[in-house]
C-alpha positions as CSV (number, residue, x, y, z in Angstrom):
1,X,16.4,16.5,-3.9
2,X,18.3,13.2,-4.5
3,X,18.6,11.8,-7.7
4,X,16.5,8.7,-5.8
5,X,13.7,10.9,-5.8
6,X,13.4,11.0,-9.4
7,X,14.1,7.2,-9.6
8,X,10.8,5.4,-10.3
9,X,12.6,2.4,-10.1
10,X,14.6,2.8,-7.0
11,X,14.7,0.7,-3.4
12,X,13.5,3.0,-0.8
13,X,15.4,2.0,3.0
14,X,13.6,2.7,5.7
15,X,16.1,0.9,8.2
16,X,19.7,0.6,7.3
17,X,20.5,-3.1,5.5
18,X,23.5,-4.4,4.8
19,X,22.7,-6.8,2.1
20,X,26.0,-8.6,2.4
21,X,25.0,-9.8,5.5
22,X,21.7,-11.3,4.3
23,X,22.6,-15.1,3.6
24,X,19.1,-16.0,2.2
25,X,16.1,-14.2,0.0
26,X,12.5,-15.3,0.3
27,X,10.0,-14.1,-2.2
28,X,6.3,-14.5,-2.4
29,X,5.0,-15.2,-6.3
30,X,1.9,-13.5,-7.0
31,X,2.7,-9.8,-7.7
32,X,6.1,-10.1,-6.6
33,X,8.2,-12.2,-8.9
34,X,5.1,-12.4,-10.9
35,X,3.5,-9.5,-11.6
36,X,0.6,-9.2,-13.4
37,X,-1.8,-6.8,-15.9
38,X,-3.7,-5.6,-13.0
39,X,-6.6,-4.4,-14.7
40,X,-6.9,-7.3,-16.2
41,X,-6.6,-9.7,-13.2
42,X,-9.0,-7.9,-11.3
43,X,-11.5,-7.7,-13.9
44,X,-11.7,-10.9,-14.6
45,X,-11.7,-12.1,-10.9
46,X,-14.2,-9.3,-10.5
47,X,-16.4,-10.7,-13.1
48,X,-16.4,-14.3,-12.0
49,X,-17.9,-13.1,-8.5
50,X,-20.5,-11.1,-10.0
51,X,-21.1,-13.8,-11.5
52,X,-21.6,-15.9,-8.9
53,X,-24.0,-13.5,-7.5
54,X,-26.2,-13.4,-10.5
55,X,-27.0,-17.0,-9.8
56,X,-27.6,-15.8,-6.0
57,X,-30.5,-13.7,-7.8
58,X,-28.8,-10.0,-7.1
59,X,-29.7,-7.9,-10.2
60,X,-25.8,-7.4,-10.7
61,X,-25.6,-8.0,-14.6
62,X,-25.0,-4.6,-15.4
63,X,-22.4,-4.1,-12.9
64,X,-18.4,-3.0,-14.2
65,X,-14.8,-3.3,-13.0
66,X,-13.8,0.3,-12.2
67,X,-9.9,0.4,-11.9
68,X,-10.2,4.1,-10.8
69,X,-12.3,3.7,-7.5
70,X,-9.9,1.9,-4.8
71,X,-6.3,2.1,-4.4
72,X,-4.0,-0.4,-2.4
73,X,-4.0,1.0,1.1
74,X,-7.8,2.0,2.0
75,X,-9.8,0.7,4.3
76,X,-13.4,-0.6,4.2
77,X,-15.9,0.3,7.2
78,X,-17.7,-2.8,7.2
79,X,-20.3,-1.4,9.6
80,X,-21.3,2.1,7.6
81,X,-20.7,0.5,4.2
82,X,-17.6,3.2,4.1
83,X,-14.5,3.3,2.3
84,X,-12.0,5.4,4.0
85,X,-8.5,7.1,3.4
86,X,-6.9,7.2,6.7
87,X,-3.7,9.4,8.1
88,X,-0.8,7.4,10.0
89,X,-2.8,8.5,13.3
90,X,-5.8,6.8,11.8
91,X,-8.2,9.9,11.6
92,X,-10.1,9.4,8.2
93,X,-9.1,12.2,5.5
94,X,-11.6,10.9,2.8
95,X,-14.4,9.1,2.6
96,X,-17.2,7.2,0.2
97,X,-20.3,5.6,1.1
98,X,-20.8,2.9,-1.5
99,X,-19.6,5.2,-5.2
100,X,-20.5,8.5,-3.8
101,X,-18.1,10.3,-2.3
102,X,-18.8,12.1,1.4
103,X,-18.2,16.1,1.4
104,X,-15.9,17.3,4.3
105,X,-19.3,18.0,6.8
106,X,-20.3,14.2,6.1
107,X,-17.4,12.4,7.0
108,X,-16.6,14.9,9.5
109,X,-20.1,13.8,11.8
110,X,-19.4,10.4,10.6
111,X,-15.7,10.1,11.9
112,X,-14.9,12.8,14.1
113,X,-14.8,10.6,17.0
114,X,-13.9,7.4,15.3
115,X,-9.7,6.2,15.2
116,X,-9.7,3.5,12.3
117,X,-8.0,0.4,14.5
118,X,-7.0,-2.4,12.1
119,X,-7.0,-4.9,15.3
120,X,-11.0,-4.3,14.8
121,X,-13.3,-6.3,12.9
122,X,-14.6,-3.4,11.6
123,X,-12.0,-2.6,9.3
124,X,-10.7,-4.5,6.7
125,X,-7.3,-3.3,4.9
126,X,-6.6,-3.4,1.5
127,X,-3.3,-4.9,1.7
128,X,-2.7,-5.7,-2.1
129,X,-3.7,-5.8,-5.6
130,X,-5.7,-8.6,-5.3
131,X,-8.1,-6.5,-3.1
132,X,-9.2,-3.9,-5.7
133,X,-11.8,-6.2,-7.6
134,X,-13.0,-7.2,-4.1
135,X,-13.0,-3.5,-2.6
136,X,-14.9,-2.4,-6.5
137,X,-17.9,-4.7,-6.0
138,X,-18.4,-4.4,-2.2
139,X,-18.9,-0.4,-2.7
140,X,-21.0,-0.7,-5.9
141,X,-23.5,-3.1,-3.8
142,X,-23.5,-1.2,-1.2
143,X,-25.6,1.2,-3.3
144,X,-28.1,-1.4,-4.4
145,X,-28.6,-2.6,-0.7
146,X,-29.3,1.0,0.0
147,X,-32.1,0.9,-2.9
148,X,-33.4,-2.2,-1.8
149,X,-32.6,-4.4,-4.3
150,X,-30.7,-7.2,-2.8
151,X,-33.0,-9.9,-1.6
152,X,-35.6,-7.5,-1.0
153,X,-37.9,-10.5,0.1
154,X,-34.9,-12.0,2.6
155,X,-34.0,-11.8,5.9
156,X,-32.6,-7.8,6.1
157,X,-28.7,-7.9,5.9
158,X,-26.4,-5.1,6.8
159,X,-23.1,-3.4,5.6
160,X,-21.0,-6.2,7.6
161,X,-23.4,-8.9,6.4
162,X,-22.6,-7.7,2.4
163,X,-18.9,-7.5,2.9
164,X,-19.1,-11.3,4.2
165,X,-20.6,-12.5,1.5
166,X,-18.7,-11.0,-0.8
167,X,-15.6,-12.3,0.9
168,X,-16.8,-16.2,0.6
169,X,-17.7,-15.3,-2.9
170,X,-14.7,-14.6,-3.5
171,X,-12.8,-17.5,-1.9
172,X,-15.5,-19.8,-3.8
173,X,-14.1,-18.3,-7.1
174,X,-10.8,-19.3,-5.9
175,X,-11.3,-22.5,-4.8
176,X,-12.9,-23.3,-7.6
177,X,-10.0,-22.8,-9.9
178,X,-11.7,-21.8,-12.8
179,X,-10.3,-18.1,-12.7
180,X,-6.9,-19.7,-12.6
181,X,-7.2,-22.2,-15.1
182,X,-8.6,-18.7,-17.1
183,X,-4.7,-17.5,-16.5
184,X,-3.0,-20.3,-17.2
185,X,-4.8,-20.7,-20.4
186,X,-3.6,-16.9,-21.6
187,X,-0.7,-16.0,-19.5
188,X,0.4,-13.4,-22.0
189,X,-3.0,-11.3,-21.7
190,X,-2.5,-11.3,-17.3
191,X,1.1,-11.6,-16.7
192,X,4.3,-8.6,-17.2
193,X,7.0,-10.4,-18.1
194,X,10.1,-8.9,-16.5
195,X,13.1,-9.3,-18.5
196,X,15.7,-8.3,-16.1
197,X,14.0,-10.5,-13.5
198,X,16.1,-13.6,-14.2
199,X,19.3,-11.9,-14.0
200,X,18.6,-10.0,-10.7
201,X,17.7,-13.9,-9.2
202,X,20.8,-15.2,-11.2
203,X,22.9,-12.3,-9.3
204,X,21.6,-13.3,-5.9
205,X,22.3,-17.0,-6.2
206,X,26.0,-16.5,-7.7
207,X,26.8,-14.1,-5.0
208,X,25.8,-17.1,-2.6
209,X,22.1,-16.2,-1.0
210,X,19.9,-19.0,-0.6
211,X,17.2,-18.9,-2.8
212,X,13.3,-19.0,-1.7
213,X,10.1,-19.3,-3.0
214,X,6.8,-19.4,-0.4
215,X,3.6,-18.5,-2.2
216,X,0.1,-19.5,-0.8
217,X,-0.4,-20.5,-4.7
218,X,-0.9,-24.3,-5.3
219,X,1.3,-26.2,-7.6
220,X,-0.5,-26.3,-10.7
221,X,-0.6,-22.5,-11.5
222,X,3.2,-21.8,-9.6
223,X,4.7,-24.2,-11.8
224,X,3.0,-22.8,-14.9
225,X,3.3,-18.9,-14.0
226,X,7.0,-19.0,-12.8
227,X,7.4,-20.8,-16.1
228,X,5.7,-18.4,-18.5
229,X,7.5,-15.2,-16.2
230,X,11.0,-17.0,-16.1
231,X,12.0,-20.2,-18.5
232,X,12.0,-18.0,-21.4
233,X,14.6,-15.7,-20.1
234,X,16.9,-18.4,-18.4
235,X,16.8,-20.8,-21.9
236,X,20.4,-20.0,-22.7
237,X,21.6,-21.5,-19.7
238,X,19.8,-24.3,-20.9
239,X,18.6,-23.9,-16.7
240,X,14.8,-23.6,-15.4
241,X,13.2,-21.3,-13.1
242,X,12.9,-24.6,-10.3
243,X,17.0,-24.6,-10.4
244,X,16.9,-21.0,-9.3
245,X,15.5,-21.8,-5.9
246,X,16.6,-24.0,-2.9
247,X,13.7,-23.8,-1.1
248,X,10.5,-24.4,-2.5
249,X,7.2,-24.0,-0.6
250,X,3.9,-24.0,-2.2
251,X,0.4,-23.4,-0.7
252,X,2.2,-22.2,2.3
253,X,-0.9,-20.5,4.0
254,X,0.3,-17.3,5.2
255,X,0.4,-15.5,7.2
256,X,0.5,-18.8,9.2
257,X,3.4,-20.2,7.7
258,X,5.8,-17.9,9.6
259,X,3.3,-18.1,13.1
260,X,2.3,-21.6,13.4
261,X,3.9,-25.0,13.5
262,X,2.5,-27.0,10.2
263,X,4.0,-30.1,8.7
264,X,5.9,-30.2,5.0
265,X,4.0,-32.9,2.3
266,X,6.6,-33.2,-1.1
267,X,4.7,-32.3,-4.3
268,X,6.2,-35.5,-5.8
269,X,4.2,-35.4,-9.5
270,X,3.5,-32.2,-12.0
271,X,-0.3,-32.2,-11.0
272,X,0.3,-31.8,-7.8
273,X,0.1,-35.3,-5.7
274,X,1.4,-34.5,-1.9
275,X,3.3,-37.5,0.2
276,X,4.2,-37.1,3.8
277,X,7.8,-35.9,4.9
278,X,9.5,-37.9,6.9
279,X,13.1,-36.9,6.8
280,X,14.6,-33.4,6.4
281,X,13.9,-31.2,3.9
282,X,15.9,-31.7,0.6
283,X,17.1,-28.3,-2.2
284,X,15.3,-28.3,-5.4
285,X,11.9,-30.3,-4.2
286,X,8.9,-28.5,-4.0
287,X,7.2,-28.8,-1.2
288,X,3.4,-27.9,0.8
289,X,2.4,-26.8,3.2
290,X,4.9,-26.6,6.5
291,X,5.9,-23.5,8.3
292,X,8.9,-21.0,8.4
293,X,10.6,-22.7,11.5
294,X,11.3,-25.4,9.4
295,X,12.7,-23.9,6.5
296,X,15.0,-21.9,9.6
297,X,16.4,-25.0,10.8
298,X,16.9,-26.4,7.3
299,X,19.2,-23.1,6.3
300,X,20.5,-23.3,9.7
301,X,19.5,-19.3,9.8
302,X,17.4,-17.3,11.5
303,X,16.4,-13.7,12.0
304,X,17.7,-11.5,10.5
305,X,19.9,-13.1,8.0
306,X,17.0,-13.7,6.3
307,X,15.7,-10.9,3.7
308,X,11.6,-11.6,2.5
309,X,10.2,-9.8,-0.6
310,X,6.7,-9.8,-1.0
311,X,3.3,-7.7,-1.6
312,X,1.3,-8.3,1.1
313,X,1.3,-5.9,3.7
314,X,0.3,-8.0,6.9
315,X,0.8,-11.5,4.9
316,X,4.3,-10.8,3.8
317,X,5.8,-7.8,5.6
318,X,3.9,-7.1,9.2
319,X,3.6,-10.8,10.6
320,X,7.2,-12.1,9.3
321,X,8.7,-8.6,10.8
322,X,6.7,-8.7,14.1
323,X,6.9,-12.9,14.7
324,X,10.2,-13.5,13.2
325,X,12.2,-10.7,13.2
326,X,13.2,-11.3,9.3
327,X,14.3,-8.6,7.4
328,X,12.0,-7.1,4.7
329,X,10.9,-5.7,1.6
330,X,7.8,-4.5,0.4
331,X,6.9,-4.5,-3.4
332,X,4.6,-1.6,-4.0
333,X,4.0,-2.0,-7.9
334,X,2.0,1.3,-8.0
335,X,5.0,3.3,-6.7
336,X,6.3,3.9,-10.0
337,X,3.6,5.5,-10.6
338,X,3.4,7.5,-7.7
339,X,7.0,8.5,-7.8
340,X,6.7,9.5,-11.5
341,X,3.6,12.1,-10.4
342,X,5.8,13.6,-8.2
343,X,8.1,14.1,-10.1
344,X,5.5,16.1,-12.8
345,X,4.0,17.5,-9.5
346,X,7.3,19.2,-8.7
347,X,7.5,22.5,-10.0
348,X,4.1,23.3,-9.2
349,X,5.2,21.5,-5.5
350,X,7.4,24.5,-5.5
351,X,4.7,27.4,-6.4
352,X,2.4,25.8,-4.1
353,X,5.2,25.8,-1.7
354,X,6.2,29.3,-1.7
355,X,2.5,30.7,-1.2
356,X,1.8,28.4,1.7
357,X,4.9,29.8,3.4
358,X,3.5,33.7,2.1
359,X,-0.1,32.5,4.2
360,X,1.9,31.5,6.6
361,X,3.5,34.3,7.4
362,X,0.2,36.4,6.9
363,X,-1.6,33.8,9.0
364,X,1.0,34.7,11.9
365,X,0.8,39.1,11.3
366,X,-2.8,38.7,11.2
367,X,-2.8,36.9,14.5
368,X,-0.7,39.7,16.4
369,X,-2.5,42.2,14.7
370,X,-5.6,41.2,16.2
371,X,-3.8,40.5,19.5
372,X,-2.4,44.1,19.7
373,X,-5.7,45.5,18.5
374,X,-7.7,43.6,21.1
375,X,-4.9,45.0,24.0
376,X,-5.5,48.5,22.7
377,X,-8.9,48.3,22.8
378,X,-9.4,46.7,26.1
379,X,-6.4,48.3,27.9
380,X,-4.8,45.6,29.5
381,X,-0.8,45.0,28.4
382,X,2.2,46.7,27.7
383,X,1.1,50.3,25.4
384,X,0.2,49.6,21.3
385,X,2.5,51.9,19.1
386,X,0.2,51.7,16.3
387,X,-3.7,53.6,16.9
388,X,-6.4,51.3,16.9
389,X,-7.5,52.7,13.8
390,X,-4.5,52.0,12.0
391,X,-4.7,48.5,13.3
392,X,-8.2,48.1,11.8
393,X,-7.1,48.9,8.5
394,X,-4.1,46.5,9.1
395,X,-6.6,43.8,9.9
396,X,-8.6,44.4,6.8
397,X,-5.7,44.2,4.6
398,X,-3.7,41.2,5.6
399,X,-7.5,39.1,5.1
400,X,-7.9,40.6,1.9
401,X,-4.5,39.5,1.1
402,X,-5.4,35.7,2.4
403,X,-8.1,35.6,0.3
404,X,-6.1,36.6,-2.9
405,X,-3.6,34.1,-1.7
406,X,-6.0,31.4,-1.1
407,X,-7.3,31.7,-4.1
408,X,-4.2,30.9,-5.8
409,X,-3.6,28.2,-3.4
410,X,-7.2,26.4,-4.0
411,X,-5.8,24.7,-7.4
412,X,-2.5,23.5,-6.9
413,X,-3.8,22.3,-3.6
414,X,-6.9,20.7,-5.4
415,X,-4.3,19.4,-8.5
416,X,-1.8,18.0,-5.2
417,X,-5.2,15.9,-3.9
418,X,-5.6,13.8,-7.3
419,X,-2.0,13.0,-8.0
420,X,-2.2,9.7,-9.4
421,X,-6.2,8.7,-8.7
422,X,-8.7,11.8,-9.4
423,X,-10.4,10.7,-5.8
424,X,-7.8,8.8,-3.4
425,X,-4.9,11.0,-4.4
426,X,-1.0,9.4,-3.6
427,X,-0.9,5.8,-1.7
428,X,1.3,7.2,0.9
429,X,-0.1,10.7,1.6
430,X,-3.8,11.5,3.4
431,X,-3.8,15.7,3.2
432,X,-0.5,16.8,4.5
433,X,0.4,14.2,6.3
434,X,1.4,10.3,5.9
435,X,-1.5,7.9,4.9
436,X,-2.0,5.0,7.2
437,X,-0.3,2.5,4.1
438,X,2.4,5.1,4.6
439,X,2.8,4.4,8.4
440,X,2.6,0.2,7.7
441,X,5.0,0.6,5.0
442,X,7.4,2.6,7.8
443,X,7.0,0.5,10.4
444,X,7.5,-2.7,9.1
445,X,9.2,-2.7,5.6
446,X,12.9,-2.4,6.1
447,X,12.5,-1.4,2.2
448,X,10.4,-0.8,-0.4
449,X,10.5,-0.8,-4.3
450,X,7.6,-1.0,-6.8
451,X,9.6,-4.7,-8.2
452,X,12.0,-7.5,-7.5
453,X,14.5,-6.7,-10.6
454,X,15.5,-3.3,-9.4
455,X,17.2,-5.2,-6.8
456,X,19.6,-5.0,-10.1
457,X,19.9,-1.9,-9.1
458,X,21.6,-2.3,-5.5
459,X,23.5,-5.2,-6.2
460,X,23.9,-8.1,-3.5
461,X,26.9,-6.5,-2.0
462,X,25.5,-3.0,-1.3
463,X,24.7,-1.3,2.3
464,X,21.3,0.6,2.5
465,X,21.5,3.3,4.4
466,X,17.9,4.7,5.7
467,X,18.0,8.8,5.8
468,X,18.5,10.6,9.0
469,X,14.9,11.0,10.6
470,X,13.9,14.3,11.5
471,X,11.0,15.7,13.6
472,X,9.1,18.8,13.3
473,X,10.9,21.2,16.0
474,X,14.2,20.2,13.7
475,X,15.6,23.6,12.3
476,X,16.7,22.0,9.0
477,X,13.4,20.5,8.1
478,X,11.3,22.8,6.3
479,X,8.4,22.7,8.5
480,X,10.6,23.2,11.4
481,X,9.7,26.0,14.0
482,X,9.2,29.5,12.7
483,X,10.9,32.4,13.4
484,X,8.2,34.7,15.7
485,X,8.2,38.3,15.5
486,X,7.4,39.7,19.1
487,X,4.3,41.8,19.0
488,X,4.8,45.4,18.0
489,X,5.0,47.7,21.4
490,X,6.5,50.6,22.5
């Protein structure tokens, strides 16, 4: 183990980056260089959409915010009313049908021929934060459309039906601008400071990287949250958070920002009045709107020169990898978290360890046993040493000692399961095996870190070097192949 491993705050490289060749940083606002109280945020987005549903008529008053039911990285199954846990293959490791949780059987006859495909409308991936409040409600009115009380008297809707119009719900609340203009009014009760997050932008700048901002946010609340999370700390420098950046992009609709062609309008007062632009783009204005081939062109760079840090799996990570071939990082605030329960996990990792590689190995004897037993008794093979008695009695021993060592196994591999949420378990591991946030985070994050200031951490200058890959028939991985004893004959 590296000391990395230990390192809640560390930047994890999935493909090697030289950052002293990256000539420009782009970050996304919300829950990047802002990050906020999350149980906080979503409640009180949560509670505006219940809200609006009450005055739809749904008996939803008595309803609650539960931070504990859905993790970043799930995905709902809009047409059983399903939230799933998937593996990087996509087979679906856990599962819920509204709040209950399905036993094994259950989601086995409900999955066992189904692949979870994000390209179908089916699914819908939690890519961030911002989706817990949404992912919360949907389940807990799944169970009141199962007792018939939503619009009992209506036209019948189904699971896909809900999720819709919970999603417009949703995008009503925001549109409005009350639940905003809720933040803005309090920003100390929603938003984490980061006191080291001015200095790790001041670093960047001096060491001559273009500075970015592109958030879908309007102008309004970016100008007052990137005040609140950064003035405060750049005040000595008699300097403001809007002298960090030389691009400037708000309400920059993305993913379609770095996909489509869209034109720039200046934000040319504080509350937000657009004009046309009609000549190039110009450092220090904030702009709206527009599209990433323009900001290109303005930097004269392209590719990947260009580093972008942001939360959003498929907003800020997937398209701008896949369409532009920027570099990127992924801000995973929940990692800390998950590295820290790791860490806790570990010496129990390494009991849990050693009696999985003691079944193992009994697993394997028990299997030859049986093969040399079933040779001897049907007399076909090369001669059995051992009398079939003998290996009757062997049989009978090595599954008595399974089930002595299973039952050691059952609660450190039960204890493994609810590592940092009692039902979802890790954000990047489904069973044994890599969850499918895991496989998104691989494919398309050149790196990953649970926040933007332990880029303090790195430094601009530094070379990230991913770790050698390895694959299972590798001898120095430790589930590469076993050594097999040949099968006891004469």
């Amino acid at each position: 183990m590296t000391e990395q491993d230990h390192d809640t705050r560390g930047v994890f490289c999935n493909r090697t980056l030289n950052l002293r060749a990256i000539k420009a940083i782009g970050y996304d606002m919300d829950y990047t260089l802002v990050d906020y109280h999350v149980e906080a945020w979503e409640q009180a987005a949560y509670e505006r959409v219940r809200d609006r549903l009450v005055h739809r008529g749904w008996p939803v008053e008595h309803l609650r915010f539960d931070p504990e039911m859905v993790i970043r990285g799930l995905v709902v199954d809009t047409e059983l009313g399903n939230l799933v846990k998937a593996n990087r293959f996509g087979f679906v490791k856990k599962a819920t049908h509204g709040t209950r949780e399905l036993g094994f059987e259950e989601a086995r006859a409900a999955y066992a021929r189904e692949i979870v495909d994000l390209a179908e409308r089916r699914w819908v991936f939690l890519n961030t934060l911002f989706s817990l409040s949404e992912a919360c409600l949907y389940m807990q009115l799944v169970d009141l459309l199962d007792d018939g009380k939503l619009d009992p008297s209506g036209p019948p809707i189904n699971y896909r039906d809900l999720y819709e119009i919970v999603r417009k719900a949703i995008d009503a609340t925001h549109m409005e601008g009350q639940l905003k203009a809720q933040i803005m009014a309090d920003p100390a009760r929603f938003v984490v400071r980061d006191e080291e997050l001015a200095l790790t932008l001041l670093d960047q700048k001096h060491a001559g990287k273009k500075l970015l901002l592109i958030t879908n946010s309007e102008w309004f609340y970016t100008s007052a949250m990137m005040s609140f999370a950064l003035d405060p700390l750049l005040a000595d420098m008699k300097t403001s958070w809007r002298e960090l950046f030389d691009v400037l992009v708000v309400g920059a609709r993305k993913p379609e920002f770095f996909t489509t062609r869209a034109p720039f309008f200046e934000v040319v007062t504080e509350d937000g009045l657009l004009r046309p632009v009609v000549t190039a783009l110009r450092p220090g204005v904030a702009y709206f709107g527009g599209s990433a081939g323009e900001v290109e062109k303005f930097l004269g760079l392209s590719g990947d020169e260009i580093l972008y840090v942001g939360d959003h799996m498929w907003g800020d990570v997937h398209v701008t990898k896949s369409v532009l071939r920027w570099r990127t990082a992924l801000i995973l605030r929940e990692l800390e978290q998950e590295v820290a329960a790791l860490a806790s996990f570990r010496e129990a990792e390494r009991g849990l360890a050693t009696m999985m590689a003691e079944k193992e190995g009994l697993e394997r004897e028990l299997s030859r046993t049986r093969l040399s037993l079933q040779r001897a008794t049907s007399g076909y093979g090369p001669a059995i040493a051992e009398p079939r008695g003998a290996l009757h009695a062997r049989v009978q021993e090595l599954r008595a000692r399974l089930v002595t060592i299973d039952a050691g196994i059952a609660p450190l591999a039960k204890a493994a399961s609810e590592l940092s949420n009692p039902r979802w378990g890790l954000l990047t591991r489904a069973g044994n095996d890599k969850s499918h946030l895991a496989r998104q985070v691989e494919r398309y994050a050149d790196l990953y870190t649970s926040r933007v200031s332990n880029f303090l951490r790195v430094t601009p200058f530094e070379y990230l070097r991913s770790p050698r890959g390895s694959l299972p028939h590798d001898p120095s991985t430790p589930s590469g192949p076993p050594l097999v004893p040949a099968l006891r004959t004469t």
